[in-house]
N, C-alpha and C positions, 0 to 999 in steps of 0.2 A: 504493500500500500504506500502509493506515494505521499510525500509529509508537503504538506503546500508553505510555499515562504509569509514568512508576516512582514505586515504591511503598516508602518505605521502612519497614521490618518492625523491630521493634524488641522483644528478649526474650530468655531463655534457649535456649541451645544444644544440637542433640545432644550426649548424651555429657554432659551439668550433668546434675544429681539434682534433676529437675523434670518433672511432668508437661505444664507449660506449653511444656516444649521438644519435646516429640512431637507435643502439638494447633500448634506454628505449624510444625514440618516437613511436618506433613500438609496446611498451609491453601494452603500458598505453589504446590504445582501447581496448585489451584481458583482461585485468585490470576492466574496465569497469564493463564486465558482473559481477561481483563479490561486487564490489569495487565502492566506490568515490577517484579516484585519483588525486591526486594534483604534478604537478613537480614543486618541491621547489625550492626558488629563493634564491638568498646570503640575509640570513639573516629572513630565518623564521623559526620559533620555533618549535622545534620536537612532544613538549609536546602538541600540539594543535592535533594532529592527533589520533584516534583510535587505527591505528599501520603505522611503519615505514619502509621502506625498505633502504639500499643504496647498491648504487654500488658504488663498489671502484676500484679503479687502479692504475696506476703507473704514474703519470703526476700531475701537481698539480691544472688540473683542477679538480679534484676531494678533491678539499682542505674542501668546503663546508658540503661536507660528514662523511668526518671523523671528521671532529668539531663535528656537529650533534652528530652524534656516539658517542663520548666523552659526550658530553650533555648528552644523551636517550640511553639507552645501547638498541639494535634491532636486528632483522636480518639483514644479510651482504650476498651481491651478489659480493661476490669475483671473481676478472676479471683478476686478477693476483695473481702468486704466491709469484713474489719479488717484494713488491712495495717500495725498496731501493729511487727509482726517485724520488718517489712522496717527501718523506723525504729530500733527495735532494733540491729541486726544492722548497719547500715552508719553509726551513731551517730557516727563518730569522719569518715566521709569526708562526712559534710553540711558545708554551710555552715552558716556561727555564725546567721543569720536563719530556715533553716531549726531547727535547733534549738531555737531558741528559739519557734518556732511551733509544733512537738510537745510541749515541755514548759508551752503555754499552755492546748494543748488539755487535756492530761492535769491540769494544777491543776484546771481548770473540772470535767473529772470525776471526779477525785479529792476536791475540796474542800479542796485544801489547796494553800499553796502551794509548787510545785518552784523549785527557784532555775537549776537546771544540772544535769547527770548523772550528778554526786557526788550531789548531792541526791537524786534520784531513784534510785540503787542504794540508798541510806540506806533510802529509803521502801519500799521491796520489802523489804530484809531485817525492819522492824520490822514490816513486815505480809503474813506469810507466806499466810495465809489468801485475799490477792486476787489473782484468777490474772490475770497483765498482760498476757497475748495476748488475753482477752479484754473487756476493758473497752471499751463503745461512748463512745469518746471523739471521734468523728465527724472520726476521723482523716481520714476520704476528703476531707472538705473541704478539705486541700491538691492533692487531684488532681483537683479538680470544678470549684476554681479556675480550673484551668488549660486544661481538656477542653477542646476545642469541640463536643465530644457524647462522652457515656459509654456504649458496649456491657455486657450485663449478659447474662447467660443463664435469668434468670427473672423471671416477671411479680412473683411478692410481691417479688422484690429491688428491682425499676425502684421499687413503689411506696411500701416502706420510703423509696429513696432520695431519691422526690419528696416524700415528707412530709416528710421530714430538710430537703431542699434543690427549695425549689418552682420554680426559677429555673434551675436544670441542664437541658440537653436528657438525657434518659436515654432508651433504646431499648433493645428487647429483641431477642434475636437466638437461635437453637436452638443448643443446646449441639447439633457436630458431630461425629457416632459414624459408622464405618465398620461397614456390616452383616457379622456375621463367622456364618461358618460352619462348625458343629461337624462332623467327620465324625462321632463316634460318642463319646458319654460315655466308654465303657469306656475307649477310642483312649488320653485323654489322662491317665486315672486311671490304666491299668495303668502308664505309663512313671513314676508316680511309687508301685506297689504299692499302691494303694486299691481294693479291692474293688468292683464294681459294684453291690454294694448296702447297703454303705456309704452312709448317710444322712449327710452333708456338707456341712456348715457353712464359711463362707469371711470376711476380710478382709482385703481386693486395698488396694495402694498402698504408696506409701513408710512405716516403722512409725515416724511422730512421734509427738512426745507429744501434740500435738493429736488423733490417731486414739486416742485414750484408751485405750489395748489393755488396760490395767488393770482397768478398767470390764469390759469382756469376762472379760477371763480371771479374774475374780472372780464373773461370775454362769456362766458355763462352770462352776466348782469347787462353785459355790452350789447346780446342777442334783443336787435329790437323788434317785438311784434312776437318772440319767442311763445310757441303755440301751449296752450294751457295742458297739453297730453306729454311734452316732455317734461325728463326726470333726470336730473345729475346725481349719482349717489360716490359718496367718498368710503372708499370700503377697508379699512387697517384701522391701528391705534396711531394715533397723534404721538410724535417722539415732541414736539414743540408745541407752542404756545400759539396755533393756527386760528387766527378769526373765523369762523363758518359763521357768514350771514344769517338771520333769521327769517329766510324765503323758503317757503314752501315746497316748492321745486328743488330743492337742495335737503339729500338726506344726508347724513356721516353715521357708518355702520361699523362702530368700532368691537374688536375682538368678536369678529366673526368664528364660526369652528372651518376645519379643513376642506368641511365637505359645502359649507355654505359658501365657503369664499370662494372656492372653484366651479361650482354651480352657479354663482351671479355672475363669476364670469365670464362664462360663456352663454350666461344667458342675458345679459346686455347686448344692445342695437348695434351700440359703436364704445369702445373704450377711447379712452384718451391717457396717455401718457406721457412724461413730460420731463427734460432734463436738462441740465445746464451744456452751453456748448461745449465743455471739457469733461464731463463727469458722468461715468459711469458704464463697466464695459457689460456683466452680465445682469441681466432682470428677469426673472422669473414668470410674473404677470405677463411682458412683451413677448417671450419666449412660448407661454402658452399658447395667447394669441395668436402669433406666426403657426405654432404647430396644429392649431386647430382653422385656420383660414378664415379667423373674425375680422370684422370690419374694424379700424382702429386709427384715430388721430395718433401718430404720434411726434416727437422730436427730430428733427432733422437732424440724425449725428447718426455714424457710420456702424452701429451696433444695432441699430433699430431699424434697419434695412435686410427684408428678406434677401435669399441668393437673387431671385428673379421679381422683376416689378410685376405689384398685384393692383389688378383697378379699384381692389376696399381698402384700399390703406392713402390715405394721407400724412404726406410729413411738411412740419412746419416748420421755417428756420427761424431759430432765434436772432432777436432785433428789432429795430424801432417799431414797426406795426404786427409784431408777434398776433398782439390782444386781436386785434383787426383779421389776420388771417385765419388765426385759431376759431375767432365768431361766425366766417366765412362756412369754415369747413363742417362745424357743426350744423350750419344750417342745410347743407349739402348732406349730411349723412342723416340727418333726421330724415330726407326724401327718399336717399337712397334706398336702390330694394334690397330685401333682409335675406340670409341666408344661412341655413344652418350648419353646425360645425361639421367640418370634416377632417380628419388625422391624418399629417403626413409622417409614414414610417419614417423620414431620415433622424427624427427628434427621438427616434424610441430611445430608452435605456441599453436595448443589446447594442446599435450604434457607439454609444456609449462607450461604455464597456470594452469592445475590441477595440479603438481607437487607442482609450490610457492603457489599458492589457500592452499593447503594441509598444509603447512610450515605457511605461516601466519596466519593460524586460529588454529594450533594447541597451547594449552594452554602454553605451555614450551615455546615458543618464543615469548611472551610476556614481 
């Protein structure tokens, strides 16, 4: 009987306020057939494993990872392109060399110089105007450093990141959806009183400020003549202090269960999703959508682009008349004819699975 190798897994946990921790609860069965996996806890040793995986993202639950990382140089299932936050957010528990290699990146793209993190608070309040999550300051090149090959979930991402860094191994790998099945639109609307003909507008996920809900709910109120059967529903928990109007047309459905949240969303008309022009490579909610063939406003950025152009998808660039085109689009999709889901196998899990299978047994990424 053959002994399968272990695998140590490395990331947010069920039960963390992370989409990253439900995509590696799901990965680690399909993991299995391969593999002995382990998800690692604060504070186990990388070097104990066969091989290593982490995911990384933008929040500093993912602090443990990039330690690791730093420890055990591995592959890396990169979840984002800017993960500015995560540096951010665990500022105080880096090392002083790390430190000082975020604040070198950010002089070079700020144009000025940062001295320390004093300094850098200083420069954010005198310049309110530049939003610091997004600035392409090619933060990644501290985890590209260190990769022995970078997983990415989309081709314009691999090739951004080879133009950025021509010397990185980067591979692309299918963002993995579970095909899910509605029993019946009405089913999952009537348990929340929405009319089945209710034209239904949606935004799935945690509500950061990154998911610009502002943006929305400003070209939502901007919709003149807006028809008394449409419904905006905002569907996570608020990580901020989000103003949601008091309009009727406007519901917030926070902590939904699993089966509700994936149920509204594919049973919404049209979603809408929304992100800053630098920020954010994989999303879960978008990823469904594409795998299921919904209709969907989303962001003009290179991760929110199916392989091939679909005539239910709109994308909007960000910029001075955002609000304006955004309020365009939804009045177009309110018209639009509706159509029900259907799955494309390239998003399945087995996809998946033989892709990284392939990446972690090949000798270079060791």
């Amino acid at each position: 009987m053959s002994v399968r190798p272990t695998l140590g897994v490395w990331g947010p946990h069920p039960g963390q306020p992370s989409g990253v921790a439900s995509y590696i609860a799901s990965s680690l069965p399909v993991l299995e057939r391969m593999w002995h996996p382990m998800h690692a806890e604060h504070g186990t040793d990388p070097d104990q494993f066969d091989q290593v995986l982490y995911h990384l993202g933008n929040n500093d639950l993912h602090h443990d990872a990039f330690q690791a990382l730093a420890q055990r140089p591995g592959p890396v299932l990169l979840h984002e392109i800017n993960i500015l936050n995560y540096y951010y957010q665990a500022w105080e528990r880096l090392p002083e060399h790390r430190q000082r290699q975020v604040l070198a990146l950010l002089s070079t793209a700020l144009g000025t110089e940062i001295a320390d993190g004093d300094a850098l608070e200083a420069f954010w309040r005198a310049n309110p105007g530049i939003d610091p999550y997004s600035i392409d300051a090619r933060i990644e090149t501290l985890v590209l450093d260190a990769a022995t090959c970078v997983l990415v979930h989309h081709q314009r991402v691999a090739e951004l990141l080879k133009c950025a860094h021509p010397r990185a191994r980067i591979e692309v790998i299918p963002f993995p959806v579970t095909p899910i099945t509605v029993t019946t639109d009405p089913d999952v609307r009537s348990r929340y009183g929405i009319c089945p003909q209710t034209v239904v507008f949606g935004s799935f996920g945690y509500l950061g400020e990154y998911k610009r809900i502002e943006v929305l709910l400003a070209a939502w109120q901007a919709w003149a003549e807006r028809p008394d059967d449409a419904l905006l529903l905002l569907v996570g928990a608020a990580q901020y202090a989000v103003s949601i109007p008091a309009d009727a047309s406007i519901r917030h459905i926070d902590h939904p269960d699993a089966t509700d949240f994936t149920e509204l969303l594919l049973s919404v008309d049209c979603a809408v999703q929304l992100r800053g022009p630098w920020l954010g490579e994989s999303s879960g909610p978008v990823s469904t959508l594409l795998a299921h063939h919904r209709s969907a406003i989303l962001t003009d950025i290179p991760t929110f682009h199916p392989g091939r152009p679909r005539t239910n998808l709109t994308h909007i660039p960000v910029g001075g008349n955002e609000v304006e085109l955004l309020t365009a689009a939804l009045e177009f999709h309110y018209r639009a004819p509706k159509a029900r889901p259907r799955f494309d196998p390239a998003f399945h899990w087995s996809a998946w699975a033989q892709r990284v299978t392939a990446t972690l047994t090949d000798p270079r990424t060791r």
